[in-house]
N, C-alpha and C positions, 0 to 999 in steps of 0.2 A: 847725600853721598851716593853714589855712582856705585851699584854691585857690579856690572858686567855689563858689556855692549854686543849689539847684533849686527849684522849685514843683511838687509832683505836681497834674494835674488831676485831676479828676472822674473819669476815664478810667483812670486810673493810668497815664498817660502822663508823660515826664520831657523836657523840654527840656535838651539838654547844652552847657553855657555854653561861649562859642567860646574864653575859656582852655584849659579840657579839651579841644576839639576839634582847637586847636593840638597841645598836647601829646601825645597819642596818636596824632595824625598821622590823624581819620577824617577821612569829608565824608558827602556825600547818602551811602546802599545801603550805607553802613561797616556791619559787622556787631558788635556790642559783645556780653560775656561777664561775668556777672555768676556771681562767685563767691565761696565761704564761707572763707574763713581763723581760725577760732576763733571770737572775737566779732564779727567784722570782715566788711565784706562789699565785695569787692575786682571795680571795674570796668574792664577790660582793651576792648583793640581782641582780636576774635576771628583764628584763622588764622596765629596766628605760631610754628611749631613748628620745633624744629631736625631738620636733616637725619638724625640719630639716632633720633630720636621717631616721624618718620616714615617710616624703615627697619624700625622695629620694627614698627609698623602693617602695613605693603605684606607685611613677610615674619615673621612671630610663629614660625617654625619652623626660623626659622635662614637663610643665604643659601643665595639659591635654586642652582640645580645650574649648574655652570660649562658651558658649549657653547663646540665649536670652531668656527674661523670662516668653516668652510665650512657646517658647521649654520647661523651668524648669517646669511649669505649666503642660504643657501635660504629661513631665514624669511622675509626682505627680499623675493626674487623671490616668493614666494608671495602675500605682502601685495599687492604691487605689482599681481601677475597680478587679485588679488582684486579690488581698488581702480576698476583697468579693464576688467572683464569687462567684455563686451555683455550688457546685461540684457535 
């Protein structure tokens, strides 16, 4: 079944019919991702990754090193000191 139809311009430009825009939940600045599945070429809103996916990314070498929480404290005051230095 058939959601909606495009016209490429001249440009290679695609107009995305407000059915699809519904559904994928974009608007104006939405970022969309055009990807290959076999014969199939599958278009997604971009940026929806789970909390796993992007644990892997942030840390590919494993969880980072646990600190105590007098260490977290000192980062904090350090940041803070940095934050408001007098420049």
């Amino acid at each position: 079944m058939t959601l909606a139809h495009s016209k490429l311009t001249s440009q290679g430009q695609v107009s995305v019919p407000a059915e699809v825009r519904r559904k994928l939940g974009v608007g104006p600045g939405s970022v969309l991702e055009w990807d290959e599945e076999g014969e199939r070429v599958v278009v997604r809103r971009a940026g929806r990754f789970t909390s796993e996916e992007i644990h892997r990314r942030l840390f590919p070498e494993g969880p980072p090193k646990r600190h105590s929480l007098e260490e977290l404290k000192e980062g904090v005051r350090r940041y803070i000191q940095g934050r408001h230095a007098r420049r």
